[in-house]
C-alpha positions in Angstrom: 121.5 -67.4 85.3 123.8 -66.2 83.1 125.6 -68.8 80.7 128.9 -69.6 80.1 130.3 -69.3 76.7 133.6 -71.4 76.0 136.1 -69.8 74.4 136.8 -71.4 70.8 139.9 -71.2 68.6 139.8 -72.6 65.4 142.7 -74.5 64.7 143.8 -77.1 61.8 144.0 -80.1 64.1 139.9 -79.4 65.6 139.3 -78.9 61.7 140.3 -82.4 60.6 139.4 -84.0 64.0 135.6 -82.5 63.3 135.7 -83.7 59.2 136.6 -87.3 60.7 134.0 -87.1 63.2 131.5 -86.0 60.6 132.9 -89.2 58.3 132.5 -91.5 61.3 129.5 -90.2 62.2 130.4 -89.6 65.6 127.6 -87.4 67.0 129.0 -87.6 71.0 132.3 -85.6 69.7 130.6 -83.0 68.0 128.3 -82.2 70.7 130.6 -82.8 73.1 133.4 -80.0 71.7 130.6 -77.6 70.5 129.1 -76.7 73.7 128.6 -73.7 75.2 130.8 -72.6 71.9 129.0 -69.1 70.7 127.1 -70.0 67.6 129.1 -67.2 65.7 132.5 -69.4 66.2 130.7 -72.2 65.0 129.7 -70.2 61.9 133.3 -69.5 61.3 133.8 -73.1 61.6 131.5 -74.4 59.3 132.6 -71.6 56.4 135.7 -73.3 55.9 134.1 -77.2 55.9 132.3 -78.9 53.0 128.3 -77.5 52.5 127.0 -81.2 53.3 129.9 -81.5 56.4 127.9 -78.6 57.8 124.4 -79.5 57.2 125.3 -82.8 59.2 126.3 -80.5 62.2 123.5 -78.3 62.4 121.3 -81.4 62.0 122.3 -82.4 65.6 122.5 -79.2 67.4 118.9 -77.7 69.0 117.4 -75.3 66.4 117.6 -72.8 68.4 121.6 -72.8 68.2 121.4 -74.2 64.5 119.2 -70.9 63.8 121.8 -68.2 64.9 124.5 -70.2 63.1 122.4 -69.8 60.1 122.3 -66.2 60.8 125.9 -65.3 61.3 127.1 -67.2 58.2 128.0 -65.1 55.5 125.6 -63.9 53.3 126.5 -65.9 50.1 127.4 -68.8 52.0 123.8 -68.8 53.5 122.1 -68.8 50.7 123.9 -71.5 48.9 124.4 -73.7 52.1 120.5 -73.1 52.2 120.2 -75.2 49.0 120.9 -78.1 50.8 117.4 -77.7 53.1 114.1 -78.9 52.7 111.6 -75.4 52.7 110.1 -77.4 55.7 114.0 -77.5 57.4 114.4 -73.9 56.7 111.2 -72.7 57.9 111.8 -75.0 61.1 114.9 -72.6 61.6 113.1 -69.5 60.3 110.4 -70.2 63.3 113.7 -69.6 65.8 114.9 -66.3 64.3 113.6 -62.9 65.1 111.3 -61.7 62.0 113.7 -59.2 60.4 116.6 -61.7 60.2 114.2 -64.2 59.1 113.1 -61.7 56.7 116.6 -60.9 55.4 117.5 -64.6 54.9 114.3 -65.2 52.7 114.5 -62.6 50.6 117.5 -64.0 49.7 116.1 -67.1 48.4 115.0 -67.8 44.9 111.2 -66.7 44.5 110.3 -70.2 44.4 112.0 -71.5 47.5 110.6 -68.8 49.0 107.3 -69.2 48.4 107.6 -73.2 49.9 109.4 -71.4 52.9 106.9 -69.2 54.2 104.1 -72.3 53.6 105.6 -74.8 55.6 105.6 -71.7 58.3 102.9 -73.2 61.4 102.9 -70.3 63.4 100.3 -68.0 61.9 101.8 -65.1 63.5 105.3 -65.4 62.3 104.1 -66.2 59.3 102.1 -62.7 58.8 104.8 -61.1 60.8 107.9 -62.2 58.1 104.8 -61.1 55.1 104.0 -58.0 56.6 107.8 -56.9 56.5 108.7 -58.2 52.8 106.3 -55.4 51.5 109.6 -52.8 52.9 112.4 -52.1 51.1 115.7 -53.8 53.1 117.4 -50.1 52.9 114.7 -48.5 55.3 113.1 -48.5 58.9 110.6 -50.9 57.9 113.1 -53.0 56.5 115.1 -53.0 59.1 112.2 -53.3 62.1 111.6 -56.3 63.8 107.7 -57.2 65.0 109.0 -58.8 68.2 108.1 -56.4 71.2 106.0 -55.9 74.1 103.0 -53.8 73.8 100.8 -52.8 76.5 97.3 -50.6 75.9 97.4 -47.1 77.8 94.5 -48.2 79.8 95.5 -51.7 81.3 96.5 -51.6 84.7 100.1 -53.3 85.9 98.8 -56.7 86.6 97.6 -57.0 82.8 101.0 -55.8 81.6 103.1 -58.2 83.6 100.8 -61.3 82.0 101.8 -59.5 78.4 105.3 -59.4 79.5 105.2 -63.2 80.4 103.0 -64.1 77.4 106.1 -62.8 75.2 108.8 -63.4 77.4 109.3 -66.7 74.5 109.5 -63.9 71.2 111.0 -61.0 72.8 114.8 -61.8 74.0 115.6 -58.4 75.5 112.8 -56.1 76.7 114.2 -52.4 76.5 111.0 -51.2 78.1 107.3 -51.7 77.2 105.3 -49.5 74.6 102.1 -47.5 75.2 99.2 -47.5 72.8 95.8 -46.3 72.4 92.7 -48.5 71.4 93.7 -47.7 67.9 97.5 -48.6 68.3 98.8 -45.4 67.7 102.3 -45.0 70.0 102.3 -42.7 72.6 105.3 -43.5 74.6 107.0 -45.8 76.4 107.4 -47.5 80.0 110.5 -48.7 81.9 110.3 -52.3 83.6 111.5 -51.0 86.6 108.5 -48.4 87.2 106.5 -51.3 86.2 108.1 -53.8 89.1 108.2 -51.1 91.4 104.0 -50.1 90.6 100.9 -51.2 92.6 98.9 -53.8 90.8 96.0 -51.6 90.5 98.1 -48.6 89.0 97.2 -47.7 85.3 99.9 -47.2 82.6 98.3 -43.5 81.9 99.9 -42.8 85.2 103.1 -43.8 84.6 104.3 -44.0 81.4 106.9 -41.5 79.9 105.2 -39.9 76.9 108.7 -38.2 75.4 109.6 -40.9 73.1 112.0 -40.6 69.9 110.1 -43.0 67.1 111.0 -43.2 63.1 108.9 -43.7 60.9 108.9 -46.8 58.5 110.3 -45.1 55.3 113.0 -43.3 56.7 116.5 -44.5 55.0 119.0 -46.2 57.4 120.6 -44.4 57.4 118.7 -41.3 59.1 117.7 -44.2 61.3 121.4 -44.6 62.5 122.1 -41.2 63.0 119.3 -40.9 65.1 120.3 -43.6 67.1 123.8 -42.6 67.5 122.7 -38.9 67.8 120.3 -39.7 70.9 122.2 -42.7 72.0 119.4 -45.3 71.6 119.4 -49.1 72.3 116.4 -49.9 70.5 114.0 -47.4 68.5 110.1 -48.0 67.5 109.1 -47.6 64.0 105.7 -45.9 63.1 103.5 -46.3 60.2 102.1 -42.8 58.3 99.2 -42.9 60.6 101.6 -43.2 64.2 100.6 -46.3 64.6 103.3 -48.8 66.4 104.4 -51.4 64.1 108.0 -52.4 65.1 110.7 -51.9 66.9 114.9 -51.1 65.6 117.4 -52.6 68.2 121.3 -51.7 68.2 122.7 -54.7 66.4 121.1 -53.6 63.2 121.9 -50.4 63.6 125.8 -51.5 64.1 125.5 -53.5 60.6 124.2 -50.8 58.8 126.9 -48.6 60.1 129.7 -51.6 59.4 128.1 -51.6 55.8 128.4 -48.0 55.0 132.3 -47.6 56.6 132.7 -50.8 54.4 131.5 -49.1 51.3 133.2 -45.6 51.9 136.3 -47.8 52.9 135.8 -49.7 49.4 134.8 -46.4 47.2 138.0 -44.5 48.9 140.4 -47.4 47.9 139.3 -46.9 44.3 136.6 -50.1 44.4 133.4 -49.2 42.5 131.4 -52.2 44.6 131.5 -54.2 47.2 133.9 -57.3 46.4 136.4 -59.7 48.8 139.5 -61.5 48.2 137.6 -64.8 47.7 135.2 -63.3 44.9 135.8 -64.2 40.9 138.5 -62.8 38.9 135.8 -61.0 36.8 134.2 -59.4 39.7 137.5 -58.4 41.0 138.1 -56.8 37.7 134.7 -55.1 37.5 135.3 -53.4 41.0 138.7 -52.1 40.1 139.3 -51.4 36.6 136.8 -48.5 36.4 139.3 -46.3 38.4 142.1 -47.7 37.3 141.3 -46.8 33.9 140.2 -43.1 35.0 143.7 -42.9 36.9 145.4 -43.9 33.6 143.3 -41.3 31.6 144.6 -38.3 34.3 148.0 -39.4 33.8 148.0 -39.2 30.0 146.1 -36.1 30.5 149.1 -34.7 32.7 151.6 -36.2 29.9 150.4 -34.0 27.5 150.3 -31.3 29.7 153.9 -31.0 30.6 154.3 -31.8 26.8 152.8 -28.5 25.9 155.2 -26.9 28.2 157.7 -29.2 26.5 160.2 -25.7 25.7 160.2 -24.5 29.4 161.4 -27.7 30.4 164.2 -28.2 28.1 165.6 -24.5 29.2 164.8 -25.5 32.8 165.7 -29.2 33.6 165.5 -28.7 37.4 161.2 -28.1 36.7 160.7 -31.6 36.2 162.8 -32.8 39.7 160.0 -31.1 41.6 157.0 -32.9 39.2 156.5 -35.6 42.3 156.5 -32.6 45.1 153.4 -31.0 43.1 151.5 -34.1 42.7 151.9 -35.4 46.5 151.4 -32.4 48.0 148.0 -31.5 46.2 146.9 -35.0 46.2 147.5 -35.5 49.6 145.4 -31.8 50.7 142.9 -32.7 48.4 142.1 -36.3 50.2 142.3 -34.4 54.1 139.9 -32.0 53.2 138.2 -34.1 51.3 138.0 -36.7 54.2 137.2 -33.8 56.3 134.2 -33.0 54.6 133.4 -36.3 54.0 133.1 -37.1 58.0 130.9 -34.0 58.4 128.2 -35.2 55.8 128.0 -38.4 57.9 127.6 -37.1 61.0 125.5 -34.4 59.4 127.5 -31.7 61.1 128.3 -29.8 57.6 125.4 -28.2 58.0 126.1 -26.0 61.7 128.4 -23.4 59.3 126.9 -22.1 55.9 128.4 -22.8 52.7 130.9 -19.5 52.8 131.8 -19.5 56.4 133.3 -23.6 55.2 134.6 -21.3 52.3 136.2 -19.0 54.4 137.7 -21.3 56.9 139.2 -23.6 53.9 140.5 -20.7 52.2 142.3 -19.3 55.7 143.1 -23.3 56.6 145.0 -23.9 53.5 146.9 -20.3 53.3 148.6 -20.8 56.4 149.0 -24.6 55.2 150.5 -23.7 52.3 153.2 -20.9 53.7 154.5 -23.5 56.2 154.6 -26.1 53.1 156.3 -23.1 50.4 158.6 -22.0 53.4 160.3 -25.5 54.0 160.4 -26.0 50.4 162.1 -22.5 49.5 164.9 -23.4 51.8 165.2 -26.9 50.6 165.4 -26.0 46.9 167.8 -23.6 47.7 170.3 -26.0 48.9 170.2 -27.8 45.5 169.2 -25.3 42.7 169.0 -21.5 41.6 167.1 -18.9 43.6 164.5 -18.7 41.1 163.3 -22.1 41.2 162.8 -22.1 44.6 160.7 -19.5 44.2 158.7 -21.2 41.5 158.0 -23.8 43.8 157.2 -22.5 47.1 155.0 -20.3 45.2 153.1 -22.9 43.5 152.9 -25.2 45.7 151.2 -22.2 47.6 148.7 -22.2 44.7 148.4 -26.0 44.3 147.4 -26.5 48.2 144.6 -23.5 48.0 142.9 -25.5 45.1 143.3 -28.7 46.2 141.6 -27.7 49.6 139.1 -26.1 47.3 138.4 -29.5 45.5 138.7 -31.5 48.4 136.1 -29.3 49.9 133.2 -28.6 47.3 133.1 -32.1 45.6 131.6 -34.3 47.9 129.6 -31.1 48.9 128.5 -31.6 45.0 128.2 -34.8 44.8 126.1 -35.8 48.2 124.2 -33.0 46.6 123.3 -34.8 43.5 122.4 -37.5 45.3 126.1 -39.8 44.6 128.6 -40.9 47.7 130.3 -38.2 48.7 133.3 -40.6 49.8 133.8 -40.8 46.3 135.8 -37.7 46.5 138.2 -39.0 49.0 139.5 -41.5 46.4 140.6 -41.6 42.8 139.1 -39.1 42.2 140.1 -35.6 43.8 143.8 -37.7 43.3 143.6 -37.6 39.9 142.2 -34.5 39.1 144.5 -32.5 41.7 147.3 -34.1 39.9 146.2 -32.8 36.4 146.0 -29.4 38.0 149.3 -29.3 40.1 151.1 -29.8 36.5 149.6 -26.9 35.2 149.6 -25.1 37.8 152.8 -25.7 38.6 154.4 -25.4 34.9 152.3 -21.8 34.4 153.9 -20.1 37.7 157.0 -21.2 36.1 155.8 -20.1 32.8 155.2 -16.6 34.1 158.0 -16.2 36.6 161.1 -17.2 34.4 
């Protein structure tokens, strides 16, 4: 039976009303208004009450609720709400997680506390389960597996697989299908529940399990690991060791965070943020995220100041040049971050690779011709209204040249840079904005140069 979640809004009025219950001591209330309440509204909740408020209210909810709140807190919330556990409180809660989030949560823990953690751990299993997957960095497969699954030997027969089914039914909260192994443990593929229900007892996995099965293995980067799973449209994934043999399983919720986390990042890196910061962070790390660029964007505009000094003559004999300064500078910046955004896309969904480098070339180069007439065109008969002939000209011919070079920068830099190993979202930021203004001005202030 399905149950029935109760749709929460957080609101000032519950937020007092719960503080004074938590004052009062008044137990009944908070029970009373937090059931069936989804444990990640109560998270939300408890993120904007005092740390010992909250401690207090997962005190008197089950475990296994007062677990997944602990979960869907915020990361450096967690760990300092965490301070105010016993290690035998936290590994009480630990016991109710699933090993990689209990993983993830203790590595965040001093060394110390983590240490005390894993000790007061009684289950011998889960406490070899969350120490087999601290060896993995948190960045690849094994880092992101979790041990909970449901294994059944190639040679048991269906009766045998239903008791392992039922033995685990307690660990394993969704069962995707079951996993077939050999004596040795090594995966050879998988079997649905249904062909399983719908077997004789006597029937042997060997005759029924589905041998084409998509596995990673346990250093891959998360990345690869998400790809996969998007490219093959995968609920859950089993991770391998170098030998093939099963040790864990990737389901989709990790998969959706490690996704979330990399949009976040390119998001952050786009915007000009050199790490990962929020509004509620310290002045200083504010200031660390933000400067960097800021700085750089302050360098490419002194840099273009001197440039249109050095064509300081031209612009006193032609004072219309500097109205169209702005036009330049949009119009390459803004080409620069398409392509670059373009390009950008394709290296995550690892489709840059389908064309070779000068068939991209090509299509850039016929892309941003045709762009760049249409652009010129509308400009010629704009400039026309308002100045000489000639400038006109200057202008829908540079901007012409400005939009083939900007597509050219906007394409080969994050080709570059994933390259060398750095973000390629990097190049949808700042960056190709800065340097595509420093070369509109000169490009722009050259044609002139040479035409008049």
């Amino acid at each position: 039976m399905s149950e029935i979640v109760k749709e929460f809004e957080l609101s000032k009025e519950y937020l007092q009303a719960l503080e004074t219950a938590i004052e009062e001591k008044n137990d009944a209330f908070i029970r009373e208004t937090m059931e069936g309440v989804n444990p990640a509204d109560i998270s939300a909740l408890l993120d904007e009450v005092d740390h010992d408020f909250a401690k207090y209210v997962i005190d008197i909810l089950d475990n296994e609720v007062g677990a997944e709140i602990i979960e869907d807190l915020e990361e450096d919330t967690r760990t300092k709400f965490l301070g105010n556990f016993s290690p035998k409180e936290v590994a009480d809660y630990i016991t109710e997680m699933d090993s990689d989030d209990a993983v993830d949560i203790i590595n965040d823990l001093p060394p110390k506390t983590r240490e005390e953690v894993i000790s007061e751990i009684t289950d011998p299993e889960t406490a070899a389960h969350i120490q087999e997957l601290m060896r993995y960095d948190e960045d690849c497969a094994g880092g992101l597996m979790a041990k909970e699954m449901i294994v059944a030997n190639v040679n048991w027969n269906i009766v045998q697989t239903i008791e392992e089914i039922r033995r685990q039914r307690e660990n394993v909260e969704k069962i995707y299908s079951v996993y077939v192994v050999d004596d040795k443990r090594r995966l050879l593929g998988k079997v649905s529940v249904k062909d399983i229900l719908l077997a004789n007892d006597n029937t042997l996995i060997k005759d029924i399990f589905d041998d084409d099965v998509i596995a990673v293995e346990t250093y891959l980067d998360e990345e690869e690991v998400a790809t996969i799973m998007q490219k093959y449209d995968l609920d859950v994934v089993p991770v391998v060791n170098l030998q093939g043999k099963l040790v864990g399983r990737i389901t989709i919720d990790d998969i959706v965070d490690v996704i979330t986390d990399q949009a976040e990042e390119d998001r952050q890196l786009m915007s000009g943020l050199s790490s990962d910061v929020e509004e509620d962070d310290s002045i200083w790390a504010i200031l660390k995220a933000r400067l960097p660029w800021l700085i750089i964007g302050l360098i490419g505009g002194i840099v273009g100041a001197f440039v249109i000094k050095g064509f300081e003559e031209d612009m006193e004999n032609m004072v219309g040049l500097a109205l169209f300064i702005p036009l330049i500078m949009a119009t390459g910046g803004n080409v620069g971050i398409q392509s670059s955004t373009l390009v950008v896309q394709s290296l995550a969904n690892k489709s840059v690779f389908t064309d070779t480098l000068v068939k991209r070339l090509l299509k850039m180069v016929a892309v941003a011709m045709c762009t760049g007439l249409v652009l010129g065109s509308i400009s010629f008969l704009f400039v026309n209204l308002y100045a000489e002939a000639y400038l006109g000209v200057v202008v829908a011919i540079a901007l012409q040249a400005v939009v083939l070079l900007a597509s050219f920068m906007g394409t080969v830099t994050p080709l570059v840079l994933d390259k060398i190993g750095i973000n390629p979202a990097l190049a949808s930021g700042p960056f190709i904005t800065t340097a595509n203004d420093i070369l509109g001005i000169t490009v722009y202030l050259l044609i002139a140069n040479l035409l008049i």
